[in-house]
N, C-alpha and C positions, 0 to 999 in steps of 0.2 A: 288442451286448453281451447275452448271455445272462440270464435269472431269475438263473441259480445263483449269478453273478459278481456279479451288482447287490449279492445278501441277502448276500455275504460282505464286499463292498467295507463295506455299510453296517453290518456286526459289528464294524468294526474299531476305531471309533471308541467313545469313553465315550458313556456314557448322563450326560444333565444331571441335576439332584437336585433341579431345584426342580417338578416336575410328581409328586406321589405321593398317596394318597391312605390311609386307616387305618381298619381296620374293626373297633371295640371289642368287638363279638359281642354288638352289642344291636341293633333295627330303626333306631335313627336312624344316620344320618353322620356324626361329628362330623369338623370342617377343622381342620387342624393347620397352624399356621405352620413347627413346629420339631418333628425326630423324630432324638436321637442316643441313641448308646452300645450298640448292637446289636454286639456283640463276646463272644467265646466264648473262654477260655482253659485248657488243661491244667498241673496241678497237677506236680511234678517229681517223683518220688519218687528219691532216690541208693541205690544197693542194691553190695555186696562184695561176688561171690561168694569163698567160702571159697578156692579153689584156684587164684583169679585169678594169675598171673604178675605183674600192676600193683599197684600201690601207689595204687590209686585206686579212686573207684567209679562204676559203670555208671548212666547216667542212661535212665529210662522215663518214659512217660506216665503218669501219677497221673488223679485223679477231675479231671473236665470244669466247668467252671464260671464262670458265665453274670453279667455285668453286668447292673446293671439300668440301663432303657432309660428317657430324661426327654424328653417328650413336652411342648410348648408348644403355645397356641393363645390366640382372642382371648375375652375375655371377652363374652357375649352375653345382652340382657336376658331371664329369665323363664327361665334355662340350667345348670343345676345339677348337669348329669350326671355330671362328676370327686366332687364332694360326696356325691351323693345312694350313689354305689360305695363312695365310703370310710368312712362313716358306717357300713356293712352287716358291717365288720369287727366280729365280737365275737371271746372267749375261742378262739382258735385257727381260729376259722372264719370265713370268707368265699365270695364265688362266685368261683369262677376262672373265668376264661374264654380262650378261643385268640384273641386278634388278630393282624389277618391289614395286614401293613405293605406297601403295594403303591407298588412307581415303578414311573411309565408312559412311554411311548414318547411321540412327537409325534400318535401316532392315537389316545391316550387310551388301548391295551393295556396290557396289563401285561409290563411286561421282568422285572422282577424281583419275585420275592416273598419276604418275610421274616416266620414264622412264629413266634412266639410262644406256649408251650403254658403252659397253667397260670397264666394270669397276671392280679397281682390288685396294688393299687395300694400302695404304702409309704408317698409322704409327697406333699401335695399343698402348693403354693405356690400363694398367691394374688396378685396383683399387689400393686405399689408403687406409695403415692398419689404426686402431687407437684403441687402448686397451680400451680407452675411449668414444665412438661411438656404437651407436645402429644403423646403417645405413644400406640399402643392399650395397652387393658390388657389383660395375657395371665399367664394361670394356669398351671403348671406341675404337673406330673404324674410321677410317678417311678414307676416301675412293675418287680418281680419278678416273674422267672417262671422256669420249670424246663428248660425245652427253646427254643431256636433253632436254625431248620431253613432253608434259602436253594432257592428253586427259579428255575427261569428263565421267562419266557413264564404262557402257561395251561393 
């Protein structure tokens, strides 16, 4: 069996979702248990033209627009990074930053990448105590941004 046949047999299949990594666009790492809601959707605008023969109206793409994306992880002592971003929001201003959302392959590469431009944190969650619970505890992260971009590989 040839290279070419091998890399096509093995395209055909999904890629798993539990191997990814997240890079917040600061020097450290932080590991995420949980990364959803990266979804992008067009706005509908219904438009008549005047000299339509239909008794109806034309539908187009309208303005582009982006969910925002809620990011999980475990809570870690001496670890404050979600906090210490959000705190930095004053009167209209904050740092945005591009995070860069990567799933990897079984070799640790990157299959896929999802790009995030602009983007700065909305509302942060903290865990829930319970006297009663064996659970880790994990903070929650919501985050907007302006642009999602999807590339494949590196």
């Amino acid at each position: 069996m040839s290279i070419n046949s091998e890399n096509s047999e093995a395209s055909r299949w999904p890629l798993p979702k539990f191997r990814f990594e997240v890079d917040l666009g600061i020097a450290l790492k932080v590991p995420f248990q949980e990364v959803s809601g990266m979804d992008a959707e067009n706005g509908v605008i219904e438009y008549r033209k005047a000299n339509s023969p239909l008794f109806a109206s034309e539908k187009m793409p309208g303005i582009k627009k982006y969910g925002n994306v809620t990011m999980k992880r475990g809570v870690f002592v001496n670890d404050n990074t979600f906090w210490d971003w959000h705190t930095q929001i004053k009167m209209n201003s904050i740092e945005k930053r591009t995070i860069l959302i990567r799933l990897l392959d079984e070799d640790g590469k990157v299959a896929m990448q999802w790009t995030l431009v602009n983007a700065w944190p909305t509302k942060i969650s903290s865990t829930d105590l319970r006297s009663d619970g064996n659970e880790v505890a994990v903070d929650t992260l919501e985050i907007a941004h302006e642009q999602l971009t999807i590339s494949n590989g590196e």
